[in-house]
C-alpha positions as CSV (number, residue, x, y, z in Angstrom):
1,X,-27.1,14.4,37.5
2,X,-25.4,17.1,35.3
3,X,-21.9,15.3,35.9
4,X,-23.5,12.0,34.3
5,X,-25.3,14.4,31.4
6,X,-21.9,15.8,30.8
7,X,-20.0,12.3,30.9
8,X,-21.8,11.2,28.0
9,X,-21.9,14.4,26.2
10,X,-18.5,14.0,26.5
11,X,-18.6,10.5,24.9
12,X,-20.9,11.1,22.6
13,X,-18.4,13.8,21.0
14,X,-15.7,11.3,21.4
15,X,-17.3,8.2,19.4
16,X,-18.7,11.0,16.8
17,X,-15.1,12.7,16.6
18,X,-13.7,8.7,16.2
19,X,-16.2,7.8,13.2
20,X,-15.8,11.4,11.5
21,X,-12.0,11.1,11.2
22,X,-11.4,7.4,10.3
23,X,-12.2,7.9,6.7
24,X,-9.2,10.7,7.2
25,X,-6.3,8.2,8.3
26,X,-6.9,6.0,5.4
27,X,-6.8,8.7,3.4
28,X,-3.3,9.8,5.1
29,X,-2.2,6.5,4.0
30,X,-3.6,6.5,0.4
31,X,-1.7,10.0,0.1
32,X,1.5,9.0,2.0
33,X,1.5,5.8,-0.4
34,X,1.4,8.0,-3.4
35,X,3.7,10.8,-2.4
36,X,6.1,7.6,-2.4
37,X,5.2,6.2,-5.8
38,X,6.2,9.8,-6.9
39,X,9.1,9.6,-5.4
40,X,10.0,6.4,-7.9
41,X,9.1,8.4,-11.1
42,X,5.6,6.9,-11.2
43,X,3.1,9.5,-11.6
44,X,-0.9,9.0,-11.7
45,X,-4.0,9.8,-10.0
46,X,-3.7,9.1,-6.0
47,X,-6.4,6.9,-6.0
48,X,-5.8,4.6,-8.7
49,X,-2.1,4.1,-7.7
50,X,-3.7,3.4,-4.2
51,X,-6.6,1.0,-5.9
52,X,-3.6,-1.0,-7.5
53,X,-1.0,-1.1,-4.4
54,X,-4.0,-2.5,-2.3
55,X,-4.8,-5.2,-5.7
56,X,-1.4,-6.4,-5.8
57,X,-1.7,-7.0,-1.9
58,X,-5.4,-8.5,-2.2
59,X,-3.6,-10.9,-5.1
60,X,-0.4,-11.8,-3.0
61,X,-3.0,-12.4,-0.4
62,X,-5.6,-14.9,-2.1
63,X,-2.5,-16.2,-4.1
64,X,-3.2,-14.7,-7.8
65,X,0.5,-13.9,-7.6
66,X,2.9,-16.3,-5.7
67,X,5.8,-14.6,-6.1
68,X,6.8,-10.9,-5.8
69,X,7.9,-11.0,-9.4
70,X,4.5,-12.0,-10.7
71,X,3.3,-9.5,-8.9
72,X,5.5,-6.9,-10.5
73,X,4.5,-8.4,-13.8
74,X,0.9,-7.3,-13.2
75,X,2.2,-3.8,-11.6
76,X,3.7,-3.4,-15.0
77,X,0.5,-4.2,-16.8
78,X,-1.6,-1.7,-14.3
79,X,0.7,1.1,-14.2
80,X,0.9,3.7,-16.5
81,X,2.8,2.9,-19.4
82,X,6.7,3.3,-19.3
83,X,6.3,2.3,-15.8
84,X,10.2,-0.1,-15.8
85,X,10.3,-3.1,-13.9
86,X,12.9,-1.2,-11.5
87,X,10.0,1.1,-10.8
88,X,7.2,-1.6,-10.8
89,X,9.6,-3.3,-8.1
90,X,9.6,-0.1,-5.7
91,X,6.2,0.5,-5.9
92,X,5.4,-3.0,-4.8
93,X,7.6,-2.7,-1.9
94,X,5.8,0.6,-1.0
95,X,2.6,-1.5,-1.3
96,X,3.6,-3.6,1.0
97,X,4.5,-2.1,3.5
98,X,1.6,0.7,3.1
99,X,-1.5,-1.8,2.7
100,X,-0.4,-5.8,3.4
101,X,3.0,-5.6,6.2
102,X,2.3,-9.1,6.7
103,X,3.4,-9.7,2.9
104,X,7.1,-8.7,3.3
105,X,8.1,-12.5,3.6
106,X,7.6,-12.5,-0.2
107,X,10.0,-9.9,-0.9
108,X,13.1,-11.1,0.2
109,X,12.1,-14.2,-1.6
110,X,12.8,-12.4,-4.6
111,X,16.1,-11.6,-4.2
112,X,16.8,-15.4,-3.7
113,X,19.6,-16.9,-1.3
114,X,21.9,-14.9,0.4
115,X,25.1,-13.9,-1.5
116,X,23.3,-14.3,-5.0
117,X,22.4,-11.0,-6.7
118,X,19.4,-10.0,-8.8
119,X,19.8,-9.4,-12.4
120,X,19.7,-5.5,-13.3
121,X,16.0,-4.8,-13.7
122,X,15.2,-2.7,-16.6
């Protein structure tokens, strides 16, 4: 009896200690994402740049944007201002691969067919 009493004391701490620290590894992510966008000159509060890495992925996903660049067109429009399309390109990519992995098809997209190169982005 007091091996089943402490089998599920035991998983009673377990679940509790699951539901407690799930809210912490989004927020691991949220912070990792904008330790990144720092890391590209673009500077803000964490949550906001997190709120707008997880729209562009919510618009690449429902198909607001169909391509990466018209997805870097709205970055540009959300992101503080000065924010160059160099940058805007980075943070998508950071986006990405933070909040919406299965979007990276787009990227490469961008940079068209193999052998071309991108004009210099500003």
């Amino acid at each position: 009896m007091k091996i089943s009493t402490s089998l599920g004391q035991t998983t009673l701490i377990v679940s509790a200690a699951s539901v407690l620290l799930a809210p912490c590894a989004q927020a691991d992510v949220d912070t990792d994402f904008a330790n990144q966008a720092h890391t590209y000159g673009i500077y803000g509060p964490r949550d906001y740049n997190a709120w707008v890495g997880k729209i562009a992925c919510k618009r690449l996903a429902h198909h607001v944007d169909e391509t990466a660049l018209e997805s870097v067109s709205f970055l540009q429009g959300s992101l503080a201002g000065g924010t160059s399309q160099g940058q805007a390109w980075q943070f998508l990519g950071a986006a990405v691969a933070a909040y919406c992995p299965e979007a990276t098809s787009v990227l490469p997209a961008a940079a068209g067919p193999a052998g071309s190169t991108m004009k210099e982005l500003g």
